[in-house]
C-alpha positions as a Python dict, from the first residue, in 0.01 Angstrom:
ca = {
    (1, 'X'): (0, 0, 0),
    (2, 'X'): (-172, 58, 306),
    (3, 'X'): (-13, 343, 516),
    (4, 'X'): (-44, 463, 876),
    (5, 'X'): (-138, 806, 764),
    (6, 'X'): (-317, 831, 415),
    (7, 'X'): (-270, 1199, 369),
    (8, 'X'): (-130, 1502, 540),
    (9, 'X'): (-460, 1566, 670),
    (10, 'X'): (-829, 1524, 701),
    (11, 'X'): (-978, 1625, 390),
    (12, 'X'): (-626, 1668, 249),
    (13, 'X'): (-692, 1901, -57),
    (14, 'X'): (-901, 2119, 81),
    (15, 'X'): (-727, 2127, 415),
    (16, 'X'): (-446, 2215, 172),
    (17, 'X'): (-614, 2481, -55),
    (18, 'X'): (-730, 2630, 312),
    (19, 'X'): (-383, 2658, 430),
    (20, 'X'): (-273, 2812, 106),
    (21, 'X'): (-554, 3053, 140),
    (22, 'X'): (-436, 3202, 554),
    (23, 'X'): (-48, 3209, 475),
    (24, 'X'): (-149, 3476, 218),
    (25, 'X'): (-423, 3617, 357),
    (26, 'X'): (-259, 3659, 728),
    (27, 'X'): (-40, 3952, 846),
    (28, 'X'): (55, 3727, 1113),
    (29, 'X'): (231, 3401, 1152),
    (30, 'X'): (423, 3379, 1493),
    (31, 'X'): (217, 3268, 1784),
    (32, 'X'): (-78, 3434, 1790),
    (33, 'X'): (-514, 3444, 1820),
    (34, 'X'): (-558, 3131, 1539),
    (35, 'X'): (-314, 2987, 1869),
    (36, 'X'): (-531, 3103, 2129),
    (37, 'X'): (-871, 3032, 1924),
    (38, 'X'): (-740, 2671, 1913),
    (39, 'X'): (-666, 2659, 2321),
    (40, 'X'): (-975, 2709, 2381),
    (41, 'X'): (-1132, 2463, 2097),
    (42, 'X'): (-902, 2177, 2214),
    (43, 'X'): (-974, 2218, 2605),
    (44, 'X'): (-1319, 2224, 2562),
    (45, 'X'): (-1311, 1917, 2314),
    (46, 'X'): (-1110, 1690, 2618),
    (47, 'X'): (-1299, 1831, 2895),
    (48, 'X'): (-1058, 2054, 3063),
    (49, 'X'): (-1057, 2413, 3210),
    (50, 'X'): (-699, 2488, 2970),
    (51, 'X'): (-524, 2408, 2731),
    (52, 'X'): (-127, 2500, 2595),
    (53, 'X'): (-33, 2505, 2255),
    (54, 'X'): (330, 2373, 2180),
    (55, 'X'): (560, 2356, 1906),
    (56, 'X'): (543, 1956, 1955),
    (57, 'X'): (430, 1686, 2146),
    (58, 'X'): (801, 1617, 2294),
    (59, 'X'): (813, 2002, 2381),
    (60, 'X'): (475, 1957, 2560),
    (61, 'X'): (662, 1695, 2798),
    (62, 'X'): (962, 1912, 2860),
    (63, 'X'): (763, 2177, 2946),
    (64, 'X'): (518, 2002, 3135),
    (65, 'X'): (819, 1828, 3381),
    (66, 'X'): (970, 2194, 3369),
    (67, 'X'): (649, 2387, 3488),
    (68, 'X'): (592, 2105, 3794),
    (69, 'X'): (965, 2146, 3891),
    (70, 'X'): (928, 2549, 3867),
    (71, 'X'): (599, 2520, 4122),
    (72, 'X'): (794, 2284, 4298),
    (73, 'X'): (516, 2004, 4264),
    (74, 'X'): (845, 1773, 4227),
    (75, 'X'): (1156, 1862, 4344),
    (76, 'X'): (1493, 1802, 4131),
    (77, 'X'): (1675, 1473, 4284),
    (78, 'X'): (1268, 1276, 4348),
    (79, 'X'): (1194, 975, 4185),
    (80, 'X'): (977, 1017, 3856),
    (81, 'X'): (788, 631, 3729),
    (82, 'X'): (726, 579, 3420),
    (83, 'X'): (535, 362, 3180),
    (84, 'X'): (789, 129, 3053),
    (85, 'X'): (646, 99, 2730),
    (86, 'X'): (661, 455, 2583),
    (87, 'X'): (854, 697, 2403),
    (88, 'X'): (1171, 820, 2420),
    (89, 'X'): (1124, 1189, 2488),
    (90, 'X'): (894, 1082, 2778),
    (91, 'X'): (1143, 988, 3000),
    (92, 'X'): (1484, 1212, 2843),
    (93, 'X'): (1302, 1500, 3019),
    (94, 'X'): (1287, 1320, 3318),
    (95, 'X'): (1670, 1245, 3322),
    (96, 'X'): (1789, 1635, 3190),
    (97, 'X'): (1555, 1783, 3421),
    (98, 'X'): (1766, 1582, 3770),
    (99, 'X'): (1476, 1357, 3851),
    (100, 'X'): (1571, 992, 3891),
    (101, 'X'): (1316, 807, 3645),
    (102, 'X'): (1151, 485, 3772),
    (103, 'X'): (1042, 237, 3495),
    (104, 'X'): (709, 87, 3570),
    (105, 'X'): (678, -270, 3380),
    (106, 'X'): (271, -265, 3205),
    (107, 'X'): (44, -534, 3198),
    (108, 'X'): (35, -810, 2914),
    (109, 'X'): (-305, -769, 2842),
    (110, 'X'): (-353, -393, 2840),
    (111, 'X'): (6, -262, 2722),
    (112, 'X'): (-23, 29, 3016),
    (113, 'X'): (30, 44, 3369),
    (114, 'X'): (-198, -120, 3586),
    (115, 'X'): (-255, -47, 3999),
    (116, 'X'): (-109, -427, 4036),
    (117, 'X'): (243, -342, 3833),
    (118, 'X'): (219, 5, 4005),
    (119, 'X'): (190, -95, 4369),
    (120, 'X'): (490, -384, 4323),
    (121, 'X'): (680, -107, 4178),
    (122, 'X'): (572, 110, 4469),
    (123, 'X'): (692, -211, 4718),
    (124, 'X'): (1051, -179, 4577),
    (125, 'X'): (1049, 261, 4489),
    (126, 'X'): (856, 393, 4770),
    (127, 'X'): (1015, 713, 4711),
    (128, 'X'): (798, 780, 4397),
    (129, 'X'): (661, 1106, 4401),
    (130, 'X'): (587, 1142, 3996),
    (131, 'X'): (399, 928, 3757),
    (132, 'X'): (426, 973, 3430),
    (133, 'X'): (158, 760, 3298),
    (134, 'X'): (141, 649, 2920),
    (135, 'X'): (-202, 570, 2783),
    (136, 'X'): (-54, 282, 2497),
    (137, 'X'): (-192, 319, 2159),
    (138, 'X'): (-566, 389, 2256),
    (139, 'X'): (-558, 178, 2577),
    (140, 'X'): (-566, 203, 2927),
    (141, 'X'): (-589, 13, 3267),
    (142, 'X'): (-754, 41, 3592),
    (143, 'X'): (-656, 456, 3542),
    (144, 'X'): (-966, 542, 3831),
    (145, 'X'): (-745, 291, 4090),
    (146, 'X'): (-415, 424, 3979),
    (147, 'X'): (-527, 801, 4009),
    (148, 'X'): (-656, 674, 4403),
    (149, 'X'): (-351, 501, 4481),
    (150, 'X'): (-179, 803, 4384),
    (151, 'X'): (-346, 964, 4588),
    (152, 'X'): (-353, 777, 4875),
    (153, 'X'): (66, 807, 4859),
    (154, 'X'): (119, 1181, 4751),
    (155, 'X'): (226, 1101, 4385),
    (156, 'X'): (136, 1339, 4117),
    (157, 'X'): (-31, 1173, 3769),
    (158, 'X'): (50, 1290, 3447),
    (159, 'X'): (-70, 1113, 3133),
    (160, 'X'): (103, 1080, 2787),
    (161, 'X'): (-257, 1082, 2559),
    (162, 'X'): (-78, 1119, 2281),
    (163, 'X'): (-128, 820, 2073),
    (164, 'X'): (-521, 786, 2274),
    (165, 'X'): (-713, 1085, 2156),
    (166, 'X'): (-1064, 1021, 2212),
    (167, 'X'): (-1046, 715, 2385),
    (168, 'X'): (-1314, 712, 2697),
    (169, 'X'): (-1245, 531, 3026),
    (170, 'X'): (-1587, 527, 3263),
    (171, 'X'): (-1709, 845, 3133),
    (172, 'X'): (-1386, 1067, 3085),
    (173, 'X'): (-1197, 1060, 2812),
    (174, 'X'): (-852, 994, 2839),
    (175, 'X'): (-621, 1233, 2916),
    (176, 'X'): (-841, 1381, 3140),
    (177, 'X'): (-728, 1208, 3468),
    (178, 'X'): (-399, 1329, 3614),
    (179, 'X'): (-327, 1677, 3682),
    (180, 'X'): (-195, 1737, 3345),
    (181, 'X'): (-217, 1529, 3012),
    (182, 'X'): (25, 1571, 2674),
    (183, 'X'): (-74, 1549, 2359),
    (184, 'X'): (65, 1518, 2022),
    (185, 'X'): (-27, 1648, 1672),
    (186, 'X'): (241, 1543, 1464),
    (187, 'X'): (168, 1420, 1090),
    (188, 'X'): (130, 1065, 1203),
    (189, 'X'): (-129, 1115, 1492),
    (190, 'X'): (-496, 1102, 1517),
    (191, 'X'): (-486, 1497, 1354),
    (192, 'X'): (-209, 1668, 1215),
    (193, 'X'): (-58, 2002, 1232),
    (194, 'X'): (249, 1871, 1066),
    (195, 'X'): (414, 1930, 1421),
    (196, 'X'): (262, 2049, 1756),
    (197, 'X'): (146, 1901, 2044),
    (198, 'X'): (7, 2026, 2335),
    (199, 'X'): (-69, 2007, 2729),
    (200, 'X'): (-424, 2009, 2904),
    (201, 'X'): (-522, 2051, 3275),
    (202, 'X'): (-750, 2184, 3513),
    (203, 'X'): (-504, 2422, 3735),
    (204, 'X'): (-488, 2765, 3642),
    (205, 'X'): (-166, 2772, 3833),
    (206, 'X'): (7, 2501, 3578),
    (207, 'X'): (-167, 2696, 3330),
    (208, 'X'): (-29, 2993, 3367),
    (209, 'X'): (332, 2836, 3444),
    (210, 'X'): (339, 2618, 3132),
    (211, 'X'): (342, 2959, 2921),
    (212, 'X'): (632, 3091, 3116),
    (213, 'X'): (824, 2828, 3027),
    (214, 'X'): (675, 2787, 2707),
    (215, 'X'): (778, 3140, 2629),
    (216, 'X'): (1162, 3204, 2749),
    (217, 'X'): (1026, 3261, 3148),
    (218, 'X'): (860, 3623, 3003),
    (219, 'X'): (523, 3695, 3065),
    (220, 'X'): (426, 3855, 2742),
    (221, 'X'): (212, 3611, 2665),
    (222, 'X'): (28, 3555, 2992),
    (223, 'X'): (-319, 3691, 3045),
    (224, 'X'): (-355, 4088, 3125),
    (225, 'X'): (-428, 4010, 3523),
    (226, 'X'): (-185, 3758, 3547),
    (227, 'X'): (54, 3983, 3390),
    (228, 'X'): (21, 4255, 3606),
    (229, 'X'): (-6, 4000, 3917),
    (230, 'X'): (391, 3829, 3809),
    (231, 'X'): (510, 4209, 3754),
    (232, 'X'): (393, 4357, 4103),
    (233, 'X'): (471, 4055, 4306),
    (234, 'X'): (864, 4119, 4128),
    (235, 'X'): (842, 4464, 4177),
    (236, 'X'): (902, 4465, 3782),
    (237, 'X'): (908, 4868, 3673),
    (238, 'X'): (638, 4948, 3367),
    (239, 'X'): (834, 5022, 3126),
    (240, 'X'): (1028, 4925, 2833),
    (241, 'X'): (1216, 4601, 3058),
    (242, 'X'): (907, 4480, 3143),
    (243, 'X'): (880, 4313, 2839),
    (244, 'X'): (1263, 4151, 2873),
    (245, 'X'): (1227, 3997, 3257),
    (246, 'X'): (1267, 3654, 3254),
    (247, 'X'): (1104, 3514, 3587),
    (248, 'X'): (1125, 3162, 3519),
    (249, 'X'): (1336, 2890, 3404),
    (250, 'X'): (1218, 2848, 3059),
    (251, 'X'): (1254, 2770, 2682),
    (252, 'X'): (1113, 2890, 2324),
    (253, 'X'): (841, 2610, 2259),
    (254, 'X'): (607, 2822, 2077),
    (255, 'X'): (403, 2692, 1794),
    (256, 'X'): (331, 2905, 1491),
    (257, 'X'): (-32, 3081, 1352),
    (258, 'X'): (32, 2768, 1092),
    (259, 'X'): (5, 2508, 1429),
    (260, 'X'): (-294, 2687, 1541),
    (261, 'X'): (-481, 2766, 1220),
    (262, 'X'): (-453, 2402, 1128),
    (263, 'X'): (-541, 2272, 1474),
    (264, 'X'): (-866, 2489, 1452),
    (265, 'X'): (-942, 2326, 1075),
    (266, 'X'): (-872, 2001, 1203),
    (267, 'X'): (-1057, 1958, 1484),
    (268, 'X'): (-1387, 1961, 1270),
    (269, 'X'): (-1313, 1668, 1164),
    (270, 'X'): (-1214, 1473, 1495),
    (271, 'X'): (-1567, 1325, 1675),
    (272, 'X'): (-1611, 1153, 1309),
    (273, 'X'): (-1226, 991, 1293),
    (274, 'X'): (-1247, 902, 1637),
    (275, 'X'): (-1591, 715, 1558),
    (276, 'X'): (-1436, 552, 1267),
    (277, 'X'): (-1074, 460, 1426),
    (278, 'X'): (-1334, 265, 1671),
    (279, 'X'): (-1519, 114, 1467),
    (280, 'X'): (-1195, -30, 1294),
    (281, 'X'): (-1052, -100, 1585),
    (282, 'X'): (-1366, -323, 1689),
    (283, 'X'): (-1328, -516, 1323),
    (284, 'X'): (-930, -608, 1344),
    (285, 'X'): (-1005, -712, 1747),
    (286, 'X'): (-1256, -966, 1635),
    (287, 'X'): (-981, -1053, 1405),
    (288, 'X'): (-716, -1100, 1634),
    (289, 'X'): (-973, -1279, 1894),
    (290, 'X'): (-959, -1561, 1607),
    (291, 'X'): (-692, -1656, 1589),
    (292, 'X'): (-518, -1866, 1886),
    (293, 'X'): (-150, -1754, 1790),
    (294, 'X'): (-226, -1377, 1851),
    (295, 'X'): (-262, -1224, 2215),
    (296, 'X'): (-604, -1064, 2268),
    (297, 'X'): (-600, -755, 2474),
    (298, 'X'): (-844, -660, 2669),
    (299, 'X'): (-1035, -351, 2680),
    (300, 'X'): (-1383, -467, 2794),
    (301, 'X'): (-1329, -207, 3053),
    (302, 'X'): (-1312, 99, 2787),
    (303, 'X'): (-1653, 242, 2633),
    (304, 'X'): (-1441, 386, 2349),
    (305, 'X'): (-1116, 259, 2204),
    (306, 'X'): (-936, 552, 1944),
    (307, 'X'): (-618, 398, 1902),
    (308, 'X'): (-309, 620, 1689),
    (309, 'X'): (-225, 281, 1564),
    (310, 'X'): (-367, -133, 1618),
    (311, 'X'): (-87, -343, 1800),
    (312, 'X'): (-91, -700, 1744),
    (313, 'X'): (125, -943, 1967),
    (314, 'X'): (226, -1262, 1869),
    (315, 'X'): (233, -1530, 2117),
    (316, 'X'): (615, -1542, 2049),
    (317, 'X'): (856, -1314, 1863),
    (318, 'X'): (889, -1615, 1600),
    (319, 'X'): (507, -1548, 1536),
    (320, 'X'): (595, -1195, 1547),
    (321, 'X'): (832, -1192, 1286),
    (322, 'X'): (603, -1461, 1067),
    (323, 'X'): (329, -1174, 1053),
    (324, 'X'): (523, -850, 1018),
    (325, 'X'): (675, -1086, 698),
    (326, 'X'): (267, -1169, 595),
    (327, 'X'): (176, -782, 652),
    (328, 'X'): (486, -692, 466),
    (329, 'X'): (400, -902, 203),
    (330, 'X'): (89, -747, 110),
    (331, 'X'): (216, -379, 116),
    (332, 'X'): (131, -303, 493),
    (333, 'X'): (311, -14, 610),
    (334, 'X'): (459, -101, 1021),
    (335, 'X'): (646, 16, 1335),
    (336, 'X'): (769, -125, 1662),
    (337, 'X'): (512, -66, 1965),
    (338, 'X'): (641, 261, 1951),
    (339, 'X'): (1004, 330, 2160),
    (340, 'X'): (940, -20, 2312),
    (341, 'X'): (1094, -112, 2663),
    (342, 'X'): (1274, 223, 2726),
    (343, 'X'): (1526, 52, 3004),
    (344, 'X'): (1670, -165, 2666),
    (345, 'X'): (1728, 169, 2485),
    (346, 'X'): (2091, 249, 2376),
    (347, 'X'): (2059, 597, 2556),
    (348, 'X'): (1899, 403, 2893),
    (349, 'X'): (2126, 177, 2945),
    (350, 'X'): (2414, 417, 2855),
    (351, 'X'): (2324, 659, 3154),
    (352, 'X'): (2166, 356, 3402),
    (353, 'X'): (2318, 56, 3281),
    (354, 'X'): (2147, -301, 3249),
    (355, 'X'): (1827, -204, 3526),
    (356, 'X'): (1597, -494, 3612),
    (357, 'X'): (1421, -644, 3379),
    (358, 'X'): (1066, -542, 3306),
    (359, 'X'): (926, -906, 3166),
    (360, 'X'): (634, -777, 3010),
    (361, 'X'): (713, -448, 2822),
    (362, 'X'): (1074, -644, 2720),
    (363, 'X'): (837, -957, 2586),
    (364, 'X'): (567, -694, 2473),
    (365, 'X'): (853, -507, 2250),
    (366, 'X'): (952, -844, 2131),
    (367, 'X'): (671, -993, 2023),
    (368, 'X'): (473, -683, 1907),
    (369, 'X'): (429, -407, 1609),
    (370, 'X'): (132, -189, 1466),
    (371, 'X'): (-8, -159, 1201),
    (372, 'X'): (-278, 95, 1057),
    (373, 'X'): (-550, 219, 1190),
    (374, 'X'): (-659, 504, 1043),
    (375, 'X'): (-997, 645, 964),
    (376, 'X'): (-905, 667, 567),
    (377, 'X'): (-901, 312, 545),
    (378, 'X'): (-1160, 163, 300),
    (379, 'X'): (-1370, -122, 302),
    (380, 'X'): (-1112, -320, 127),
    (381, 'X'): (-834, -167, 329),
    (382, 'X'): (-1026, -350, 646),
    (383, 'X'): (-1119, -683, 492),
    (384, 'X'): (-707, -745, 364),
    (385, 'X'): (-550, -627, 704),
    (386, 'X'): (-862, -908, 871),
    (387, 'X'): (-753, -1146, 599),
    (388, 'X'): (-394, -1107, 699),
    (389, 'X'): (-444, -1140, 1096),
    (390, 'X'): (-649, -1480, 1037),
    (391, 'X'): (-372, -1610, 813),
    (392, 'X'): (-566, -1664, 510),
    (393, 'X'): (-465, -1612, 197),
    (394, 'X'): (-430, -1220, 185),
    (395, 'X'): (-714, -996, -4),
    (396, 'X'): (-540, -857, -323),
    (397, 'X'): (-439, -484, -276),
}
């Protein structure tokens, strides 16, 4: 069978033996310097001044709509868009937060957000002051437009890079564009650390807000200045309650020494995956490009394309369904693009009702599903999945 994820991690065994080796070896295991070690690692790898390690990437997004609303960057009651085509706990912290979420329908060729789809959602929600921006399985659009237009209209950009690690857009990698970016290191992402996930920007303000939330509103785990800066500006005594004042509204998101120590042995392996998940990706396009029932995205506009997982869209969801049956058939593993068009979701619908429909991420999550991409597939792994997508007779596993 070919699976989305081939092993727990990169270099499984060893990764594993290593692991083994710092549970008993370490006197430590709640959050912690493998943590911090890994902050700094992960910011530097994406290009950005900080970096916040979470317990997940879902926790990352809580947090992250959290700290804006604490710095009141957004107020409770604004509009928040969103991509349409995302996942689930991009928008719930939206909605539990008080913001009033504003789906943004993607383009058909590029599975994102474009500054076309966001200026006719603009036209009919000029109220948006949030934009929750979801770079799709390793894609983007016209993100340098979008970041001007919001801009231009006092919107603040966040990106979901979550399922886009390492993809580059005109010299900056993903996730480096809006004032904050989320990220996700969950077992089935482009590096695992089982769970965690994690949120990047340049602001030292966010910065040091995320890890109030991130940490129950104390500031234990804040830097020694900025400590002393939260405590005098409270009037918070030195002494024993220091250590007990809560100053903002926050949560327990912490990761462990276990998140961190495998985020540190992980990213060693990540410029290579990302090279290979590319040059995968550039195979199975040429594949889909072939073949005249499959929709060709386009991503002439991206240097680098590191996609979690490929998408292929049939022209129709009877074409759809024909090749999720053909992958099926020869022991592909598959998903949905991901939550699909939120607005359809039970849990959307429930709370909003039947909103306007968003044609393209509704025809997008009907005609569409992933398959693997990973950089542990083999020569032989590559040639079935190309065999499959030109609707020959499939490669034997």
């Amino acid at each position: 069978m070919i699976k989305l994820v081939n092993g727990l991690f990169h270099n499984d065994q060893q990764s594993k033996k290593e692991l083994c080796d710092f549970i008993m070896s370490t006197d430590r295991l709640s959050i912690g310097p493998e943590c911090a070690k890994f902050e700094q690692s992960f910011a530097d790898y994406q290009g950005r001044s900080h970096c916040v390690l979470f317990n997940s990437g879902s926790s990352a997004n809580l947090a992250l709509i959290q700290a804006l609303i604490n710095l009141e960057i957004i107020k409770v009651g604004e509009q928040a868009g969103f991509s349409a085509l995302t996942w689930a706990t991009n928008v719930m912290p939206l909605i539990q937060l008080g913001l009033k979420p504003a789906p943004i329908d993607v383009s058909a060729t590029s599975l994102n957000v474009s500054s076309a789809t966001l200026t006719d959602a603009l036209d009919k929600e000029p109220g948006i002051k949030l934009l929750f921006l979801t770079n799709l399985l390793g894609f983007c659009d016209d993100i340098d437009v979008i970041k001007d237009v919001c801009s231009e209209r006092g919107i603040t950009l966040i990106e979901d890079n979550c399922e886009s690690l390492g993809s580059v857009y005109k010299g900056t990698k993903l996730g480096s564009w809006g004032l904050a970016s989320t990220f996700s290191f969950f077992v089935g992402h482009h590096m695992s650390t089982i769970e965690g996930g994690a949120v990047c920007t340049d602001s030292s303000e966010l910065n040091l807000m995320l890890r109030l939330v991130r940490d129950h509103g104390w500031d234990r785990n804040l830097p020694d200045d900025a400590k002393q800066d939260i405590r005098k500006k409270n009037n918070t005594s030195e002494d024993m309650l220091a250590n007990f004042t809560f100053y903002e509204l926050g949560y327990n998101l912490r990761p462990t020494e276990i998140t961190g120590f495998l985020g540190n042995q992980q990213l060693k392996y990540i410029d290579a995956a990302v090279k290979q998940r590319h040059k995968n990706f550039l195979r199975l396009s040429k594949a889909i490009g072939s073949n005249p029932d499959l929709v060709s995205l386009d991503f002439s506009h991206l240097e680098l394309v590191s996609n979690m997982a490929m998408p292929l869209i049939g022209k129709s969801a009877e074409i759809k369904n024909e090749y999720m049956s053909a992958f099926t058939q020869a022991g592909v593993e598959l998903r949905p693009l991901l939550g699909g068009s939120i607005p359809d979701q039970p849990f959307y619908r429930k709370i909003f009702g039947n909103t306007a429909t968003l044609k393209n991420a509704h025809d997008l999550n009907n005609q569409g599903f992933y398959f693997p991409n990973n950089d542990d597939l083999t020569e032989a792994n590559v040639a079935q999945l190309e065999s499959v997508i030109r609707a020959s007779e499939p490669v034997p596993a």
